[in-house]
C-alpha positions in Angstrom: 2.7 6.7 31.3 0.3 9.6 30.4 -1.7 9.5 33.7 -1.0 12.6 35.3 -3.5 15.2 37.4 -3.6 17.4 35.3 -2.5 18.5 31.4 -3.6 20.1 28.9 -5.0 19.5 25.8 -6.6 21.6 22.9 -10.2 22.0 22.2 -9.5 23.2 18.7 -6.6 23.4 15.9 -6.3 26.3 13.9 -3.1 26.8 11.7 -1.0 25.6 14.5 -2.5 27.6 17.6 -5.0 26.3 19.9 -7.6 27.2 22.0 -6.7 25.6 25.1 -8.7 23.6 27.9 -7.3 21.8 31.1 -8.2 18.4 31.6 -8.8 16.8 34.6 -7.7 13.3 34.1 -8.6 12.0 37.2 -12.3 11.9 36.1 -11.2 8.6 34.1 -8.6 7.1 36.2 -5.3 8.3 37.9 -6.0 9.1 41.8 -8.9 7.7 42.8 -8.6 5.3 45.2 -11.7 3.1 44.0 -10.5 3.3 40.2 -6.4 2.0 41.4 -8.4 -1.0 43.1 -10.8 -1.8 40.1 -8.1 -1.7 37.6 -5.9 -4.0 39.8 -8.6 -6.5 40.5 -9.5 -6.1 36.6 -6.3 -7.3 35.3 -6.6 -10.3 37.8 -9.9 -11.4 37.0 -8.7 -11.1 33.4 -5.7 -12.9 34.0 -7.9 -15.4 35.3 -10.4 -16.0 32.5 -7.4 -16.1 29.8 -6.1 -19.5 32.4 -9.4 -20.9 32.0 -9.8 -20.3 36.1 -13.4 -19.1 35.8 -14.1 -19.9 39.5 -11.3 -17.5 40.4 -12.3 -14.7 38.0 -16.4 -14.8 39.4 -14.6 -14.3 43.0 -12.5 -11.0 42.2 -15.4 -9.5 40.1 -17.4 -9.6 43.3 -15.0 -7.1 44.5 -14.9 -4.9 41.3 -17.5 -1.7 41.6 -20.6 -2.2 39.3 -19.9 0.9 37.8 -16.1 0.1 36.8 -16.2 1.0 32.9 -14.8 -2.3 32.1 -16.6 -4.6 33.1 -18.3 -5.2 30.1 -14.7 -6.1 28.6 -15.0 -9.2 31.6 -18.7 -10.2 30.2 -16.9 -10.4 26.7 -13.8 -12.5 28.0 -16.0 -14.9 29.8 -17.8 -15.5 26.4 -14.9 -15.3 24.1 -11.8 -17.2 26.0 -12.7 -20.9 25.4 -15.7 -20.6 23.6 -18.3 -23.3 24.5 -21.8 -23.7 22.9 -23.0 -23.5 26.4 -22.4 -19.9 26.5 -24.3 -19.5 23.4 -27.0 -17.8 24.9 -25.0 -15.3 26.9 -23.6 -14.9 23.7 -26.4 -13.8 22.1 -28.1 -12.1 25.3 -24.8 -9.7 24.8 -24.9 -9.1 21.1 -28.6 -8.3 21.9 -28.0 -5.8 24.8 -25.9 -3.4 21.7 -24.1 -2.2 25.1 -20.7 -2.2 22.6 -21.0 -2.7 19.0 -16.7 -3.5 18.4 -17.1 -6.1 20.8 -20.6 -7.8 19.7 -18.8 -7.7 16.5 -15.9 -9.4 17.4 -17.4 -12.0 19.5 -20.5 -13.0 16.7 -17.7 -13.1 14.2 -15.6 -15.9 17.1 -19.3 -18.0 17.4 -19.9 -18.1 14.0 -16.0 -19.4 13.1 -16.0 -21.6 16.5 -19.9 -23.1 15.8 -18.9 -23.8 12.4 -16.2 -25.8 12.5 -18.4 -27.7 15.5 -21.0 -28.2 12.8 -23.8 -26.5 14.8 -25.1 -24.8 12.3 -28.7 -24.1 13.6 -26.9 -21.7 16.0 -24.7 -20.3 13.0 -27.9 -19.2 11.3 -29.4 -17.9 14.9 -26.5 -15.4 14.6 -26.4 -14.8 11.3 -29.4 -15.5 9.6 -29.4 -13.3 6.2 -26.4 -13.0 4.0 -23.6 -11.0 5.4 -23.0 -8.9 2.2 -23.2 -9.3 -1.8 -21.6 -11.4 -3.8 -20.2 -8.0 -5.4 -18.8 -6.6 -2.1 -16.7 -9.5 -0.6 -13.6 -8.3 -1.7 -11.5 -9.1 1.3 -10.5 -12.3 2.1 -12.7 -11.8 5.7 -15.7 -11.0 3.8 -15.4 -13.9 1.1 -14.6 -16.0 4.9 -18.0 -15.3 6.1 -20.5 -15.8 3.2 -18.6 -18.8 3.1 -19.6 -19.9 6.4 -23.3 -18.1 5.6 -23.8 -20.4 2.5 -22.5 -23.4 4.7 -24.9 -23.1 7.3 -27.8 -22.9 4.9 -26.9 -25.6 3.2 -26.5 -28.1 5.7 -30.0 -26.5 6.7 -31.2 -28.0 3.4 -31.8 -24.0 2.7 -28.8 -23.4 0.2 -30.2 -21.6 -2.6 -28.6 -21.4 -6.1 -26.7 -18.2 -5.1 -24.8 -21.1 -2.2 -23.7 -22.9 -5.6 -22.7 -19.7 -7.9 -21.0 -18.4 -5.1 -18.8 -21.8 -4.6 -18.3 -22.0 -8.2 -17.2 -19.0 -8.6 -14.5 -19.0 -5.6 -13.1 -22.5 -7.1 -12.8 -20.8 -10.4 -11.0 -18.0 -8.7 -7.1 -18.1 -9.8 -6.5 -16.1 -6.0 -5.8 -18.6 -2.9 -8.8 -19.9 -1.3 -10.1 -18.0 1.8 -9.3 -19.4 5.3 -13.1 -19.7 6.5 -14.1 -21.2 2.7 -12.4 -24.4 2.8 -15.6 -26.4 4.4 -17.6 -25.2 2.3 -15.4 -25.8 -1.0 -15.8 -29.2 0.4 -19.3 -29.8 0.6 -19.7 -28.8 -3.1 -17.0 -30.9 -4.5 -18.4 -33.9 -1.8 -21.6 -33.2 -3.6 -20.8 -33.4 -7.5 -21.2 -29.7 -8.2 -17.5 -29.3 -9.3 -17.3 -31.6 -12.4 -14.4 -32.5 -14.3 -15.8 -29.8 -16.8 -15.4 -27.0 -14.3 -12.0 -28.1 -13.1 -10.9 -27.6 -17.2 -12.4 -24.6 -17.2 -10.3 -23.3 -14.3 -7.4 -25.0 -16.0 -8.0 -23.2 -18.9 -7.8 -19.7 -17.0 -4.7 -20.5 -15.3 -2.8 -21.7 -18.5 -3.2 -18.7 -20.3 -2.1 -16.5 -17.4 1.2 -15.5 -17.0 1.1 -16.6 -13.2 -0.3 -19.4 -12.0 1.9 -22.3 -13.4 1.9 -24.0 -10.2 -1.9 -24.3 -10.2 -1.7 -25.3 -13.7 0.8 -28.0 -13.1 -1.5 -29.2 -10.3 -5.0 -29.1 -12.0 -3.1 -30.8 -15.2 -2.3 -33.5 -12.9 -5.7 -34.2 -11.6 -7.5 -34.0 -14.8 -4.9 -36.7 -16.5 -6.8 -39.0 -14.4 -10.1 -37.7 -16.2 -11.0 -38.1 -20.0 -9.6 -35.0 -20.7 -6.1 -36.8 -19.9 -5.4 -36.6 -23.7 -5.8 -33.1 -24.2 -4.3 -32.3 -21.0 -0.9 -34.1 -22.6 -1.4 -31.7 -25.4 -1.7 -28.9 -23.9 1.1 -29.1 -21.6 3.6 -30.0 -24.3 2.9 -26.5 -26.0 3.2 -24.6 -22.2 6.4 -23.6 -22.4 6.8 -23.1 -26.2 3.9 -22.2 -27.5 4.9 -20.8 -30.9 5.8 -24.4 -32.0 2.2 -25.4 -32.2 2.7 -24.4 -36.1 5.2 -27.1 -36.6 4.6 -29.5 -33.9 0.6 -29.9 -33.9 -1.9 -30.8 -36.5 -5.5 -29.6 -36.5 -7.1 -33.2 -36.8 -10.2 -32.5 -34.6 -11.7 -30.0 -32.1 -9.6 -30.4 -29.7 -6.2 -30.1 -31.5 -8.2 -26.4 -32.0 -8.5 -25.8 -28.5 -5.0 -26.5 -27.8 -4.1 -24.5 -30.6 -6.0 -21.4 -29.3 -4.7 -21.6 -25.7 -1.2 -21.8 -26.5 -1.2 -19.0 -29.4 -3.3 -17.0 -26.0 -1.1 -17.8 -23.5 1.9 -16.4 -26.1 0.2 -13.2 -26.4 -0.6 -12.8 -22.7 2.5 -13.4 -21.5 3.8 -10.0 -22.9 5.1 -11.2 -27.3 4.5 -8.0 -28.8 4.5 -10.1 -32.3 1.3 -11.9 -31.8 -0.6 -9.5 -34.1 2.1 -10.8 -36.9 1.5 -14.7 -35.8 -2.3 -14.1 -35.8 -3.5 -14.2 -39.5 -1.2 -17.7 -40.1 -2.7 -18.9 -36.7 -6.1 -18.1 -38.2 -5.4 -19.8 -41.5 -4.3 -23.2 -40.1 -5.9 -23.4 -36.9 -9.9 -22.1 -37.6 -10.6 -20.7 -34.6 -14.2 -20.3 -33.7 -16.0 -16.8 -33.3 -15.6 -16.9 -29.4 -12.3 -18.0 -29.7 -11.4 -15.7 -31.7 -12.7 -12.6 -30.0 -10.7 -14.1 -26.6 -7.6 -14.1 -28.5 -8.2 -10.4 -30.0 -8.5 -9.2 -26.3 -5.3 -11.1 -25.3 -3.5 -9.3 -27.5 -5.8 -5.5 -27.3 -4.6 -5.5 -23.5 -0.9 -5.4 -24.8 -1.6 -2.6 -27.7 -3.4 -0.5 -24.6 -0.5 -0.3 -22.6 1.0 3.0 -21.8 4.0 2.6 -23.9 2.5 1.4 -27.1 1.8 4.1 -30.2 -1.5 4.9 -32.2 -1.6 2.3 -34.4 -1.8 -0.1 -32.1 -4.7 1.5 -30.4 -5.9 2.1 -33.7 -5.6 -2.0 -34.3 -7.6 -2.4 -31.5 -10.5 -0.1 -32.9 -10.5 -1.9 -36.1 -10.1 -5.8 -35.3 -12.3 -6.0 -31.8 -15.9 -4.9 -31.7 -17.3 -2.8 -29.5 -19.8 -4.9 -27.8 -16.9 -7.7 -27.2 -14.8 -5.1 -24.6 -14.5 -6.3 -20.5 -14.8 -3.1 -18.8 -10.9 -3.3 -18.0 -10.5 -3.3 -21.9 -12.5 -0.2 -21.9 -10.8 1.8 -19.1 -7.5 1.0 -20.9 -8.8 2.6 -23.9 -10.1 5.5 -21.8 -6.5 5.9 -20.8 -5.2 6.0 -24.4 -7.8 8.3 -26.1 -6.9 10.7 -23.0 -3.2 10.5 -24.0 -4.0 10.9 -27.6 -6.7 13.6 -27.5 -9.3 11.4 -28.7 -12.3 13.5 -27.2 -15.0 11.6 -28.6 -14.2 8.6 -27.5 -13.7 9.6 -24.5 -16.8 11.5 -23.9 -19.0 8.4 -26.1 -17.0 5.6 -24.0 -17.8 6.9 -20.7 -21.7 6.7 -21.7 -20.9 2.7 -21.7 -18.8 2.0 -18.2 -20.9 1.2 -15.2 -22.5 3.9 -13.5 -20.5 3.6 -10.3 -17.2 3.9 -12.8 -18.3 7.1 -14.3 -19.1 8.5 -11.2 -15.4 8.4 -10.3 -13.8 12.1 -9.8 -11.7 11.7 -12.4 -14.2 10.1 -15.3 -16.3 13.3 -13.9 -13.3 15.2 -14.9 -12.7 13.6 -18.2 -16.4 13.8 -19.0 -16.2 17.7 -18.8 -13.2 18.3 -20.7 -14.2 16.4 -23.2 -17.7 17.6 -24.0 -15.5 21.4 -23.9 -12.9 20.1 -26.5 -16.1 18.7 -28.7 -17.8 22.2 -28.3 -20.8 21.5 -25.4 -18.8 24.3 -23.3 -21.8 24.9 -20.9 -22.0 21.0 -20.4 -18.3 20.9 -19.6 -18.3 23.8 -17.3 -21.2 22.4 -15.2 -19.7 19.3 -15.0 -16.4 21.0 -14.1 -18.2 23.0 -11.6 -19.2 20.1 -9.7 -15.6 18.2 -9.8 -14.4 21.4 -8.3 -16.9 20.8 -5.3 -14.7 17.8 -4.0 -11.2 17.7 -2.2 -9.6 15.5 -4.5 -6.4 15.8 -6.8 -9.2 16.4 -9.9 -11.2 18.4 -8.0 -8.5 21.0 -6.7 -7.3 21.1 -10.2 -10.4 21.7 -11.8 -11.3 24.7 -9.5 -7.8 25.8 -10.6 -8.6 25.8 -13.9 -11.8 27.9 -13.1 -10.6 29.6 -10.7 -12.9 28.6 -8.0 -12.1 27.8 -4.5 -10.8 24.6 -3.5 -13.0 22.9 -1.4 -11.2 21.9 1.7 -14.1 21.2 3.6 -12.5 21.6 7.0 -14.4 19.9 10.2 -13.3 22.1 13.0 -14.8 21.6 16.6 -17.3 23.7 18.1 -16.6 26.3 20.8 -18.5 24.6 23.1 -17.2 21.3 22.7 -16.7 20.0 26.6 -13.8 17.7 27.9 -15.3 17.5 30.9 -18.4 16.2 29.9 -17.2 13.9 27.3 -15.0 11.5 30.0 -17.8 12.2 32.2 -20.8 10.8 30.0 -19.1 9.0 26.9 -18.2 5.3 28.4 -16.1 3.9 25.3 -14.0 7.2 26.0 -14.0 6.2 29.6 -12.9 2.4 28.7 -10.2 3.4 26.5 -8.4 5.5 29.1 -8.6 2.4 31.3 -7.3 0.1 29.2 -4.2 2.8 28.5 -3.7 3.0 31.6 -3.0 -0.8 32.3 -1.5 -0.7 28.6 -3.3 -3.0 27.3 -3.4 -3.0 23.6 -7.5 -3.7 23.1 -7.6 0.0 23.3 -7.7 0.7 19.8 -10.7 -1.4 20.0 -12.2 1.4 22.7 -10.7 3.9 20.0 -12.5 2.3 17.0 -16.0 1.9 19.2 -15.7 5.9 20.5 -14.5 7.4 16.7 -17.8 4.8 15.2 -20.4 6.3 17.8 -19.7 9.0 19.0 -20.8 12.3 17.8 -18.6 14.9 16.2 -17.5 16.9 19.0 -16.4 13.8 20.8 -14.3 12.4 18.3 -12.7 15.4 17.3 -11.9 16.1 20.9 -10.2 12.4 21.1 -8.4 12.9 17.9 -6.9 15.9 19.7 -5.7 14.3 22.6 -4.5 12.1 20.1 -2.7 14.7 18.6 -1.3 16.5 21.7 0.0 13.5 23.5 1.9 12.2 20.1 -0.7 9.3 19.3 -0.9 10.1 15.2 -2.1 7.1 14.7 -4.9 7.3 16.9 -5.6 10.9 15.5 -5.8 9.1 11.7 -7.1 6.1 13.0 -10.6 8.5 14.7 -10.4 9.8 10.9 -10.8 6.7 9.0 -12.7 4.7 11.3 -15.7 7.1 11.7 -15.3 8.3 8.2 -14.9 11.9 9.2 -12.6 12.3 5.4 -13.3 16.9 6.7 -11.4 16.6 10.1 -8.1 17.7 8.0 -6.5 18.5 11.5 -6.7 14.7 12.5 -5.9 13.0 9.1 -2.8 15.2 8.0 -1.2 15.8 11.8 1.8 17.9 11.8 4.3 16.0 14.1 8.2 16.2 14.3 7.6 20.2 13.0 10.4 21.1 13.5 13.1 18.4 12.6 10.8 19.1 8.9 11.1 22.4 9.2 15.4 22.5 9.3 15.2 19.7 6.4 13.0 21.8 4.2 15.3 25.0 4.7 18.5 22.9 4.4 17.5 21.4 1.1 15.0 24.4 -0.6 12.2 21.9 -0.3 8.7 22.7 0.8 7.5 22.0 4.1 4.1 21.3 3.0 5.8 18.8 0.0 7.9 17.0 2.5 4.6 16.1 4.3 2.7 15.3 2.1 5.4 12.7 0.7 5.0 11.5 4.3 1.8 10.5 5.3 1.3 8.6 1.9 4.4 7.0 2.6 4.1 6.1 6.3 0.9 7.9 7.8 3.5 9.5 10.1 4.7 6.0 11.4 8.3 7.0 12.4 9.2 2.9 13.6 7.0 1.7 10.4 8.6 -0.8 8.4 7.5 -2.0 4.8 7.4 -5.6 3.4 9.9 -4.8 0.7 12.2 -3.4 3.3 11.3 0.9 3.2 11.3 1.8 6.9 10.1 4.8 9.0 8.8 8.0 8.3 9.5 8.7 4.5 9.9 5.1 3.8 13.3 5.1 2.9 15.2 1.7 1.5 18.6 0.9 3.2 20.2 1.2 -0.4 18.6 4.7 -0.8 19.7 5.3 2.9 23.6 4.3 1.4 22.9 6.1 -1.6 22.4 9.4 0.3 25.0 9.0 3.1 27.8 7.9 1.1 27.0 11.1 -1.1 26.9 13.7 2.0 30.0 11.9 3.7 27.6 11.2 6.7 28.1 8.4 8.8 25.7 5.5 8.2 24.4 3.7 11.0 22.5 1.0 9.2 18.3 0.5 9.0 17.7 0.6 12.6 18.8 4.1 13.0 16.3 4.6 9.9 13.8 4.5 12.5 15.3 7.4 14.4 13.4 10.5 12.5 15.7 13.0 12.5 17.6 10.9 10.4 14.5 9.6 8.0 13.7 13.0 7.3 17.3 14.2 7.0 17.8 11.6 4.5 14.3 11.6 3.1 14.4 15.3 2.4 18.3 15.1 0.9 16.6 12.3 -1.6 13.1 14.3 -2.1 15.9 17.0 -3.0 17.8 15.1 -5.0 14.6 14.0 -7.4 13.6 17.8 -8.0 17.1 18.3 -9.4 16.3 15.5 -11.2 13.2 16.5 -13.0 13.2 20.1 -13.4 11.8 20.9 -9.8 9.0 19.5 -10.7 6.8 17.8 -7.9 4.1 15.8 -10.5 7.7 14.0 -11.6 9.9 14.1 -8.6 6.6 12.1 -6.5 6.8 9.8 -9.3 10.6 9.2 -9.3 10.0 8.6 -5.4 8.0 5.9 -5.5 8.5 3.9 -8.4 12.3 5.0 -9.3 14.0 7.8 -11.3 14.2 5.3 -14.2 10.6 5.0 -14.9 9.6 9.1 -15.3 11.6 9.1 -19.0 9.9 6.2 -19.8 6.9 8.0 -19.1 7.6 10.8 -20.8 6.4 11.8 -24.6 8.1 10.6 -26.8 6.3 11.1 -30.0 6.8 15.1 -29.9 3.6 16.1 -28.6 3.1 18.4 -25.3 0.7 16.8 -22.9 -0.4 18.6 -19.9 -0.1 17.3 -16.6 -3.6 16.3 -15.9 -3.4 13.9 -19.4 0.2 12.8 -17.8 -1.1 12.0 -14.2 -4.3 9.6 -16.1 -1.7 7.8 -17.9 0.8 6.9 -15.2 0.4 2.9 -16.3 0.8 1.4 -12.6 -2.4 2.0 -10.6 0.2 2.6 -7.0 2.0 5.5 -8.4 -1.1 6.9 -10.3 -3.0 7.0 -6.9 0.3 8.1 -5.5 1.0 11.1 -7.2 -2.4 12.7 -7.2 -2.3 11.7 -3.4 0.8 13.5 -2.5 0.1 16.4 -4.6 -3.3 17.0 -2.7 -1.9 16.3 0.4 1.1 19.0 -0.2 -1.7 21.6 -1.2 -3.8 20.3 2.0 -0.5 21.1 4.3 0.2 24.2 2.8 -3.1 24.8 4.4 -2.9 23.5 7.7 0.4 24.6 8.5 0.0 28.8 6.6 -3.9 29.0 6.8 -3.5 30.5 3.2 -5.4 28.2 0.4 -2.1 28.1 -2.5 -2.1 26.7 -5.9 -2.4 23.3 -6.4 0.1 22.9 -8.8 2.6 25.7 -9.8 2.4 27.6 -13.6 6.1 25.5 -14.1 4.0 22.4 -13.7 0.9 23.3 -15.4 3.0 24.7 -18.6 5.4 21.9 -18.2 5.9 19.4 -21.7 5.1 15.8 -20.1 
């Protein structure tokens, strides 16, 4: 247990020393007397709530000091265990007291679930009475959960707007699985007419063209043979697996022999034919596609002649046979991508005018936008966009204040001086709660942790995050970081543990310190027991076959994936493999990161190929899976962030070998 009298913990980090304050712990909980009694008669009355033995719980809180800190976690188990609508207004008396915002949270988020599925919907809207968020910003499947059960309750309200039936259309059209909290409500709009058999082809449609999804189109297919479509349906599905042999096997009698037509030759160019372009002009001659039709089929088969692999001409194809005006913006990043790779600076800098606003305020867009108004000639333009790229810690930002020689902007939170232990476990309650809850281990204190990194100020964070740090809790020192948002307290997102197991790997295999880090925390954010759903585990997410790989090649002895967990062994064979991969590609990191995460195979095919040099930033864009784009500029940042945490010197981002490098 960490309880003791005493220790020590840092007020501040500064390249690996510290400025030092003793703690006292027993002002949150180990000695006293009073406290040992509370937390007993706590757990108890806990104990007994979680039973259902409310009678027996009221009796021990008599005996539990006002004062106790967690108390309030008692108020919220009373509500929350066996919800009842006769606790709604103690429910709502506590959301309304704001005495802990994680826990009102929690327990609105329980009613409005719980009252749903009991139908009482007037209450639903008492405690949640405008929309939860926009359409636009649902994006998990919690979010999309609750506007569900926002629209539900206004409709049975009769106060459902036309938003309630976008909304539900729009989920059911969705090809993703339906939200858990959505299902009610998908319900009352089919109940009520709203999804036709019209809609239910349209969502048919989507799926059959997709190169996933043939289990939903099997399913809708079945449903709508039972509709007047059932003809078409019949059609349709004859052509699913072999779609080509619509030229021999279908005639073009009547508008719907079209239709078929043009979702077969689709679905043949979505799922990946690279001779669709050669099928399209006899497709065109036989089959008269409409205008629309046409266009959908053109962008089929311009997402395939974007891809990364594909050469000029194809791009070029693109340019010539789709309009402008008929681009998604997906079609129009993808050809952002490839007139980077190809030097087109016009279109890139013309392009960019047309994305979204919140696209082309993206770091890197910012960074395309200035280099390409210097290669066109607006120098000053480019530079003061430049300038301000080089104003943010980000992979485009550090290398654009390379390029101009400007500081990188680090942007380092530090603590003040006169940041006080003493008075933060004295006055900051969440602080005192989550020491409590440690000390009876209970695992609701990373609720306590998310409620002190959310409100508290500065100072108190940081000084959490570095007990975090000095006790061995990373996670709770990243966790203070990305739950309050503090993206400057570099200390507390990029800790420094297991220094100096990293520190013998690095010298044993001529590897950076700072590199073998920063591979690290974007692998495992320092997890050493964390274990992946494809089967990496521990620190530097290693596979087992990696693991076998490395072991059988050092003659060391191989103790299987649970000793994986152990991290002087991740790191020994992380490092060996991180090794390994520089020897590999040139010592290169931009390649070697690369190589690490999606496999040595992929960087050749990566690679130019048509003769031309490409620098590393054009390289880096044009990475085609979004992971190990996001992953290289990551762990490159992160290396250079290291470098200064761990020297207090600010280095190069990347080195003049992988600046002048031919990618």
């Amino acid at each position: 247990m960490w309880i003791k009298l005493t220790c020590l913990v840092a007020a501040a980090l500064v390249y690996g020393s510290a400025v030092a304050t003793t703690v006292d712990v027993s002002l949150v909980s180990a000695s006293d007397a009073k406290y040992k009694t509370d937390r007993e008669a706590f757990v108890q009355a806990r104990d007994a709530i979680r039973r259902g033995d409310d009678d027996r719980a009221r009796q021990i809180r008599k005996g539990i000091s006002k004062d106790y800190p967690l108390n309030i976690w008692l108020d919220y188990y009373s509500l929350s265990v066996n919800p009842d609508t006769s606790k709604f207004k103690s429910v709502i008396k506590f959301i309304n007291d704001k005495k802990h915002t994680e826990l009102s949270r929690i327990l609105q988020d329980k009613y409005i679930e719980y009252l749903s599925v009991k139908g009482e919907y007037k209450k639903v809207n008492v405690l949640m009475p405008t929309k939860p968020f926009l359409e636009k910003d649902a994006i998990y499947n919690f979010q999309k959960s609750k506007l569900c059960r926002f629209y539900e309750s206004k409709w049975h309200l009769s106060q459902a707007t036309e938003d309630a039936l976008a909304y539900g259309r729009s989920l059911y059209l969705s090809l993703r699985e339906m939200p858990y909290g959505c299902s009610a409500f998908m319900g009352l709009i089919k109940s009520k007419g709203y999804i036709t058999d019209k809609i239910a082809l349209e969502k048919f449609e989507r799926a059959y063209v997709e190169r996933r999804y043939e289990s939903i189109t099997k399913e809708l297919s079945e449903s709508l043979m039972q509709t007047k479509y059932a003809q078409r349906i019949s059609k349709h599905m004859a052509f699913y697996d072999d779609p080509l042999s619509i030229f021999t096997d279908l005639d073009n009698k009547n508008a719907d022999d079209r239709r078929v037509a043009v979702l077969a030759f689709q679905r043949y160019a979505n799922v990946g034919k690279d001779d669709a372009r050669d099928y399209l002009e006899r497709f065109i001659k036989k089959f008269s596609p409409t205008q629309v039709e046409l266009v959908a089929i053109k962008k089929t088969i311009a997402n395939n002649c974007l891809a990364r692999s594909r050469p000029l001409d194809d791009v070029k194809w693109v340019d010539a046979n789709l309009p402008a005006v008929a681009w998604s913006n997906e079609l129009k990043e993808q050809r952002l991508r490839r007139a980077v790779y190809f030097s087109q600076w016009d279109i890139v800098y013309q392009l960019l005018e047309h994305m979204p606003s919140n696209f082309q305020e993206q770091i890197n867009w910012q960074y395309w936008k200035g280099i390409s108004a210097q290669k066109l000639g607006y120098k000053k333009q480019g530079l003061e966009i430049l300038k301000k790229v080089a104003k943010q810690r980000d992979f485009f930002g550090f290398l654009a204040a390379q390029k101009l020689n400007l500081p990188y902007a680090y942007n380092h939170l530090k603590l003040d001086n006169n940041a006080s232990w003493a008075a933060l476990v004295k006055n900051n309650m969440a602080v005192r709660r989550f020491f409590e809850l440690e000390a009876i281990g209970d695992s609701n204190a990373s609720v306590e942790w998310s409620e002190l990194a959310k409100s508290s100020s500065n100072n108190d964070a940081l000084l959490m995050g570095q007990w975090a740090l000095q006790t061995g809790n990373i996670r709770y020192a990243i966790d203070m970081v990305v739950k309050s948002g503090r993206w400057d307290a570099l200390s507390y997102r990029f800790p420094i543990p297991y220094l100096e197991i990293y520190k013998k790997e690095a010298r044993s295999n001529n590897v950076a310190l700072s590199f073998l880090y920063g591979i690290s925390r974007q692998e495992s954010m320092l997890n050493a027991t964390i274990r992946s759903p494809v089967g990496a585990v521990g620190l530097m997410q290693l596979m087992p076959g990696t693991a076998k790989f490395v072991a059988k090649k050092n003659k060391w002895k191989y103790k299987g994936v649970s000793s994986l967990t152990n991290p002087e062994v991740n790191i020994k064979y992380g490092s060996y493999y991180i090794k390994d991969m520089l020897g590999k590609f040139d010592n290169n990191r931009v390649l070697a990161a690369c190589a690490y995460n999606a496999g040595p195979g992929r960087v050749p095919q990566w690679l130019s190929k048509d003769g031309k040099k490409r620098s590393v930033d054009v390289f880096v864009e044009s990475i085609p899976f979004l992971e190990t784009r996001k992953y290289v500029q990551n762990v490159i940042l992160y290396d250079a962030i290291y470098n200064y945490l761990l020297t207090g010197k600010k280095g190069h981002l990347l080195s003049k070998h992988e600046l002048n490098y031919r990618y």
